[in-house]
C-alpha positions in Angstrom: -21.8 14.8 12.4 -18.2 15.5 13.3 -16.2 12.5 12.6 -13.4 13.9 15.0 -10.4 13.3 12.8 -10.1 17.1 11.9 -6.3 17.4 11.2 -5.5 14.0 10.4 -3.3 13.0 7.6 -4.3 10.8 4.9 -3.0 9.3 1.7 -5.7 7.9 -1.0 -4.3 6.0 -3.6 -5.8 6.3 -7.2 -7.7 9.3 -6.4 -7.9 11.8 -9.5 -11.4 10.6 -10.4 -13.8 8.3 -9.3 -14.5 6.6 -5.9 -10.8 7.5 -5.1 -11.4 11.0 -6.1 -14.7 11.2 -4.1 -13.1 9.3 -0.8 -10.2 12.2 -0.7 -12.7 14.6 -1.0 -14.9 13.5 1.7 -11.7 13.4 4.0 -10.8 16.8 3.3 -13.9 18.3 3.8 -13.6 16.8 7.8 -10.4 19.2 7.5 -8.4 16.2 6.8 -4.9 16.9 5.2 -4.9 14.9 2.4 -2.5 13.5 -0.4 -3.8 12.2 -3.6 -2.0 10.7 -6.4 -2.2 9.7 -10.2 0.2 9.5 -13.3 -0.9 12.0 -14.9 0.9 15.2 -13.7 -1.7 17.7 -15.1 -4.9 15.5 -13.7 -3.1 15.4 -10.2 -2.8 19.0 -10.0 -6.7 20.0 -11.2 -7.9 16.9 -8.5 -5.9 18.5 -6.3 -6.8 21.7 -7.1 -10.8 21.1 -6.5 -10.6 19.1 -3.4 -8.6 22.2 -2.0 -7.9 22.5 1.8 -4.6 22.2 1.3 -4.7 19.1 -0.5 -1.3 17.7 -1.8 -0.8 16.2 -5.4 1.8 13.3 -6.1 2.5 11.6 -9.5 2.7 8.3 -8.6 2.5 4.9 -10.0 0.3 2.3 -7.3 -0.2 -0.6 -9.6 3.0 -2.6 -8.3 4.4 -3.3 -4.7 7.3 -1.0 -5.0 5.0 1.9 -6.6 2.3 1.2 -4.1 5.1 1.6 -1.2 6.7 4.5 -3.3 3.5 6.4 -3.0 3.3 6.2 1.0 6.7 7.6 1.4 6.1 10.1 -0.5 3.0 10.9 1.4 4.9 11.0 4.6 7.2 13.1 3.6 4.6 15.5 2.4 2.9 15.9 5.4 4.8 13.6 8.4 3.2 11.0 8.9 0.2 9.3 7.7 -3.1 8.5 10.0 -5.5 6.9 7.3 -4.6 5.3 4.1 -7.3 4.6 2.1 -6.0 1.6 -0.9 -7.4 1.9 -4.1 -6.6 1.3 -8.2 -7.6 0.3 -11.5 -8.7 -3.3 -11.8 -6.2 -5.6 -14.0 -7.5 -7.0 -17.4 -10.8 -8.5 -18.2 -10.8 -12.2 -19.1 -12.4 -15.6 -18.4 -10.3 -19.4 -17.2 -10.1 -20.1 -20.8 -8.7 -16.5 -22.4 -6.1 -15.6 -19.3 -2.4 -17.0 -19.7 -1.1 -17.9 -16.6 1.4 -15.2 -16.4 -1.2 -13.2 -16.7 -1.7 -13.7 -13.3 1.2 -12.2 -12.2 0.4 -8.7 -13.5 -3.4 -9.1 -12.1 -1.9 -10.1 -8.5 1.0 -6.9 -8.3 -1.8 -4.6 -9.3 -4.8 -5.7 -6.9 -3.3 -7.6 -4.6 0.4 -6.2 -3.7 0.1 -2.6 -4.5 -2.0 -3.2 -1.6 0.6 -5.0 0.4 3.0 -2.1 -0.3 0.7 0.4 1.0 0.1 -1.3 4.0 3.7 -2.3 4.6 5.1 1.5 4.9 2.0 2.9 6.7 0.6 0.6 9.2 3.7 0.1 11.7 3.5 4.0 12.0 0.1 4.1 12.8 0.9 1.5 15.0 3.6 3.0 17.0 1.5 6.0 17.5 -1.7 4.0 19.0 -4.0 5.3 16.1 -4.8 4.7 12.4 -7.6 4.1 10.1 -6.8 1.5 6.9 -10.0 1.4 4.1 -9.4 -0.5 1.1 -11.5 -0.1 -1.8 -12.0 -3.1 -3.3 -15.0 -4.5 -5.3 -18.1 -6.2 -5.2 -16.5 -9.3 -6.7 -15.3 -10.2 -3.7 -18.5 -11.5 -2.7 -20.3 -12.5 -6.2 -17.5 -13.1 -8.3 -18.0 -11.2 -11.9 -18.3 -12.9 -15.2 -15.0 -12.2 -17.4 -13.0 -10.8 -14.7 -11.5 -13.6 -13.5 -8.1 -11.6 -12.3 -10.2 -8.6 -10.5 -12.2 -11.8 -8.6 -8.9 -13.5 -7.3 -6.7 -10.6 -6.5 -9.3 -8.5 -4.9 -10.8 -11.9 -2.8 -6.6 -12.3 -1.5 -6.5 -8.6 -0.5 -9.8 -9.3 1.7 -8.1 -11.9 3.3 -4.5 -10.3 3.6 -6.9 -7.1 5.5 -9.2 -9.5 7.6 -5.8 -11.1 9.2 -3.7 -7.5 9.4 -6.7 -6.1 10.7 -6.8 -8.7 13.9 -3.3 -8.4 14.5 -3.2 -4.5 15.1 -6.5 -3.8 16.3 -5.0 -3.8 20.1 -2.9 -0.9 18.5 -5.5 1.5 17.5 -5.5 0.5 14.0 -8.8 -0.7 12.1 -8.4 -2.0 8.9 -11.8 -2.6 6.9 -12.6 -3.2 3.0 -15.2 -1.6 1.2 -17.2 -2.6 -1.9 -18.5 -0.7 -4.7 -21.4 -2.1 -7.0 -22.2 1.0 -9.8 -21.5 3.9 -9.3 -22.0 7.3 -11.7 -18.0 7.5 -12.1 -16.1 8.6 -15.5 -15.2 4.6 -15.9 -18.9 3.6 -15.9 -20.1 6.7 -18.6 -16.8 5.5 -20.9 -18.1 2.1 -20.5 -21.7 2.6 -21.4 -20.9 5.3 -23.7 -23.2 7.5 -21.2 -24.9 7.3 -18.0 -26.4 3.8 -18.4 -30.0 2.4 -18.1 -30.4 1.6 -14.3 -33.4 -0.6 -15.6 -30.9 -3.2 -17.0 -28.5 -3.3 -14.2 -30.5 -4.9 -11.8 -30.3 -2.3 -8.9 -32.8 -2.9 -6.3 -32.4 0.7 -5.2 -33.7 1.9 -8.5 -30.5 4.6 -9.0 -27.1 4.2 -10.2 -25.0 4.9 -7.0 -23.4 8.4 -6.0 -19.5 8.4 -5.7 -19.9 11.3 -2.8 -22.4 8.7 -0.8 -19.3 6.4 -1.3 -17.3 9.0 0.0 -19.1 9.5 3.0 -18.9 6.3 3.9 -14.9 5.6 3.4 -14.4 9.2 5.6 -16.9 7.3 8.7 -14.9 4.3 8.6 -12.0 7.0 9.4 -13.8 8.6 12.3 -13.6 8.3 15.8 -17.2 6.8 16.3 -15.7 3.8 13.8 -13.1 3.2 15.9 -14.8 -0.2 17.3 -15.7 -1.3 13.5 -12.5 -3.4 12.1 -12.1 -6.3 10.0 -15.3 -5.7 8.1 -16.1 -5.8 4.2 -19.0 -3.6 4.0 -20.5 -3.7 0.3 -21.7 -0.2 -1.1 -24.3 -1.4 -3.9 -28.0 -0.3 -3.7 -28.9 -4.1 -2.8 -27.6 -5.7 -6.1 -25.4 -8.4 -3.7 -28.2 -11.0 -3.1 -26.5 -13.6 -0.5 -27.0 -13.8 3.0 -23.2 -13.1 4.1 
């Protein structure tokens, strides 16, 4: 399927490896000129370097507001302007109610929650002003089913649905859909580190049967940024084999 956004821009946060890495890729491979960024200089350049077509590397920092807004600019002085922005980033600290100090808080909310709000803040009035523009936020399956010992990654992530749901109301008239999705596992470096190795799909309680692949993840982020997904906004589509077990 052409998706019909063929040289678009795009600017994907937190995208040297992983879902990030896998969402850039799908994008460029719809010819899709894309920036990526990381901090690491020498990761940036080999991500870079394999998603090819002219992708563009930036060492940037997208845990904080002003690093999240930073990394935007710099996209759209790389290549213009910027069409889609796809949000993305490491999750803040695990912890439970009775192990997380309250400043702790803090921290959790400028990397999950704001970095987000400085993304959005630099790209979305220009996508605006030029009547088109795609906004996909990665987020995580804790929005729905809130995860044991993450209490941070549960709040901030459930305030950046929220902060999307409203933006995505108020600009959809523009051309602009805004739409979260959300990972369960997925066969990314984070998930081998933490289970020392691929882990048993048996005990993760997959209805699927298969531990997820970050490409299929991909695809979908890059059809959310197509034309045929221009009438699909405001949505939080979960990506996770089945494992969410509510109705809504």
């Amino acid at each position: 399927m052409d998706l019909g956004i063929s040289k678009r821009t795009a600017a994907v946060a937190a995208s040297t490896a992983g879902l990030g890495f896998a969402s850039a890729a799908a994008l460029a491979s719809e010819g899709v000129r894309v920036v990526i960024c990381g901090r690491d200089a020498e990761r940036v350049a080999a991500a870079a370097k394999k998603i090819g077509n002219g992708c563009v590397g930036i060492v940037a920092d997208v845990s904080t507001q002003d690093g999240g807004a930073e990394f935007v600019r710099q996209a759209i002085a790389a290549l213009g302007h910027i069409d889609i922005l796809v949000t993305n980033g490491g999750g803040p600290a695990a912890g439970n109610f009775a192990t997380t100090p309250s400043d702790g808080y803090i921290a959790g909310l400028q990397q999950s929650l704001l970095s987000v709000v400085g993304m959005c803040t630099v790209a979305v009035p220009q996508m605006q002003s030029r009547g088109w523009g795609r906004v996909v936020a990665i987020t995580s399956l804790a929005v729905r089913q809130p995860m044991e010992n993450l209490i941070l990654s549960n709040t901030a992530r459930a305030g950046v649905t929220g902060y999307l749901k409203t933006i995505a109301r108020e600009v959809a008239v523009d051309g602009v859909t805004v739409n979260t999705v959300q990972p369960g596992t997925h066969l990314t470096d984070r998930i081998t580190q933490l289970y020392g190795g691929t882990p048993d799909v048996a005990t993760l309680d997959i209805p699927a049967g298969v531990i997820g692949d970050p490409a299929d993840f991909g695809a979908t982020v890059a059809y959310l940024c197509g034309e045929q997904a221009k009438y699909i906004t405001g949505t939080s589509i979960q990506i996770d084999g089945g494992s969410y077990a509510g109705l809504q």
